[in-house]
VEXDREN-2710 file (C-alpha; in Angstrom, 1 decimal):
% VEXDREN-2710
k/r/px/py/pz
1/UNK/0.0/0.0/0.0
2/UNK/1.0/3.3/-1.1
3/UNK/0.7/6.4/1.7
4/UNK/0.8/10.1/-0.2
5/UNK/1.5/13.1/2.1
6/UNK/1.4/16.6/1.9
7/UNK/0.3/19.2/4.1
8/UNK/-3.3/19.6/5.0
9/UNK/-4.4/16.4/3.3
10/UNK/-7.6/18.2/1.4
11/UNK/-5.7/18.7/-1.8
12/UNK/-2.6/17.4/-3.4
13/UNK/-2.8/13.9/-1.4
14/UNK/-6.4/13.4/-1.6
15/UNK/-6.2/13.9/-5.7
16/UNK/-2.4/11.3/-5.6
17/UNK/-4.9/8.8/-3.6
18/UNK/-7.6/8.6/-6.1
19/UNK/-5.4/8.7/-9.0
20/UNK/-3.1/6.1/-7.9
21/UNK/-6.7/3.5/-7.3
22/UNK/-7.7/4.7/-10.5
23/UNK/-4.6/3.7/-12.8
24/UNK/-2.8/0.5/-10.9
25/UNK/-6.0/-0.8/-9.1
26/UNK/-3.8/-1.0/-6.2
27/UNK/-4.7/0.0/-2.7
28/UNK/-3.1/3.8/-1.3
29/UNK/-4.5/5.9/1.5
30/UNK/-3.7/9.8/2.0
31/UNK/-2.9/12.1/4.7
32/UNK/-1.0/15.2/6.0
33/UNK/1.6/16.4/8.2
34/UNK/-0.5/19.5/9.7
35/UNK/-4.1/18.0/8.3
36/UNK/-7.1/18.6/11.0
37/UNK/-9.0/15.2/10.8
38/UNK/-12.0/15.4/9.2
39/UNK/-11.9/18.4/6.8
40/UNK/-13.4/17.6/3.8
41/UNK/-11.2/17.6/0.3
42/UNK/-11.2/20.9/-1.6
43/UNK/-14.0/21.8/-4.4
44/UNK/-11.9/22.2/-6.9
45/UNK/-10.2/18.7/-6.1
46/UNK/-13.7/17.6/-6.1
47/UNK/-14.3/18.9/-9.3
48/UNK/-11.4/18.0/-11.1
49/UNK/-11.5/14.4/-9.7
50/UNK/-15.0/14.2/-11.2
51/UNK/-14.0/15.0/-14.6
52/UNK/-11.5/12.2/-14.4
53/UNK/-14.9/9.7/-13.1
54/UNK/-13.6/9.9/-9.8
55/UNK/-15.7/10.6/-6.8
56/UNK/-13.6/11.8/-3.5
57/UNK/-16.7/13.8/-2.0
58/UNK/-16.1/11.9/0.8
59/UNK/-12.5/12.0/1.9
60/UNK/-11.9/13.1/5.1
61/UNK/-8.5/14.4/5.6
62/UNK/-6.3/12.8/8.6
63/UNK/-3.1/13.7/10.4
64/UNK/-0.1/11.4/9.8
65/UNK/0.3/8.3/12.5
66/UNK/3.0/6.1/12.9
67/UNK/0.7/3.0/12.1
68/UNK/0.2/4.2/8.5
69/UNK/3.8/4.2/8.1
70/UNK/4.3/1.2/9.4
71/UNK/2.0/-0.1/7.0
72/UNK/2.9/1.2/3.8
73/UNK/5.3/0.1/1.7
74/UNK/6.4/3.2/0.4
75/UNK/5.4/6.6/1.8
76/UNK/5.3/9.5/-0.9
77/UNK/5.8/13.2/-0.4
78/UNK/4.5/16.0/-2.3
79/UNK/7.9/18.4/-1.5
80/UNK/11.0/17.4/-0.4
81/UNK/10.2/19.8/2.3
82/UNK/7.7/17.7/3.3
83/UNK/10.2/14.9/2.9
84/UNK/12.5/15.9/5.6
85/UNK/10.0/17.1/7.9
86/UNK/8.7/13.5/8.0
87/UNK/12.2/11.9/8.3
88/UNK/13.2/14.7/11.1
89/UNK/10.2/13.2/12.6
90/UNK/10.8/10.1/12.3
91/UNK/14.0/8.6/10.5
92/UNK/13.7/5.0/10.9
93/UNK/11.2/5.3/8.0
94/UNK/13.7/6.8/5.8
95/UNK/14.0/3.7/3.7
96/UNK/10.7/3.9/2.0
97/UNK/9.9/7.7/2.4
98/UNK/10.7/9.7/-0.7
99/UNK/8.8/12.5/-2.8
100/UNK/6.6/11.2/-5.4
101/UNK/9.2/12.7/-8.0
102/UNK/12.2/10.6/-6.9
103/UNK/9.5/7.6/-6.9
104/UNK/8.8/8.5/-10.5
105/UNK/12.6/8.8/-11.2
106/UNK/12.7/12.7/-11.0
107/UNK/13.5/15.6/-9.4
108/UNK/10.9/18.7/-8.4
109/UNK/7.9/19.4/-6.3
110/UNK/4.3/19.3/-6.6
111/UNK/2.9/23.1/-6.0
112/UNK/0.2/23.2/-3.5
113/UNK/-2.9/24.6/-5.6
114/UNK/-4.9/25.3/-2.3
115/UNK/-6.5/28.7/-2.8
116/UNK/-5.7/28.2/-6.3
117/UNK/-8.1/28.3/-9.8
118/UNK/-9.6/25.2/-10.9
119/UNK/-7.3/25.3/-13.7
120/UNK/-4.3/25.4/-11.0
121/UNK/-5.8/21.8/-9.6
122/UNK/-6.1/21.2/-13.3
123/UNK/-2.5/20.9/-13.8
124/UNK/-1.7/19.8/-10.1
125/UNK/-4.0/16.9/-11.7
126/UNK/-2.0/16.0/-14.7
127/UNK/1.2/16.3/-12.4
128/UNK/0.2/13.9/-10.6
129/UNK/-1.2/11.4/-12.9
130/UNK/1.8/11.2/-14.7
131/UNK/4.4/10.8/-12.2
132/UNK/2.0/7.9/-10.9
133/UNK/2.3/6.3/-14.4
134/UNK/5.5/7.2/-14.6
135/UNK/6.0/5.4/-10.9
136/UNK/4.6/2.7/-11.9
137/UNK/6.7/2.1/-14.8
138/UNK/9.7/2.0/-12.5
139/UNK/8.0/0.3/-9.5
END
């Protein structure tokens, strides 16, 4: 099982979650290093996610725990700052914690689009799906 992070869970993860279910079939669950449990994913995630056939109306974000580390096999970051906050955190994960561009055989960040237009979520989106297909090609 995959885990994506970012920061509030409600945006980039949320979208990384659903895409990833969507193209390998394969189980992933999302959350965020500052999330407050139980805020519901942004509208424009919403939106774009429904364009793509995929409903996340009801994700509920979630803070981080050490259980869902435990139980992933690979934990992907949004950032790389996001990366070392987690492995500051808690290093003995650090084998199986990297962004999702490293995981995709790259280097860069995924944006936060939070607050953004629905064509900033748009391209957040596409970002995402292919550095999961491109993931996957490696993984």
């Amino acid at each position: 099982m995959i885990l994506f992070v970012c920061t509030g869970n409600t945006c980039r993860s949320p979208m990384a979650e659903a895409l990833y279910k969507s193209i390998t079939g394969k189980d992933a669950i999302s959350a965020g290093l500052s999330a407050v449990n139980g805020s519901r994913a942004s509208e424009h995630s919403i939106t774009v996610m429904a364009k793509r056939g995929i409903d996340i109306k009801e994700h509920l974000s979630r803070q981080i725990d050490i259980s869902m580390l435990e139980e992933a096999s690979a934990v992907l970051t949004m950032t790389e700052g996001h990366k070392a906050m987690l492995l500051y955190a808690v290093p003995e994960f650090s084998g199986k914690v990297f962004t999702i561009y490293e995981w995709a055989g790259k280097k860069g960040d995924v944006a936060d689009p939070y607050g953004g237009s629905i064509e900033v979520y748009e391209e957040c989106a596409k970002e995402l799906e292919e550095l999961i297909r491109e993931g996957e090609k490696l993984h």
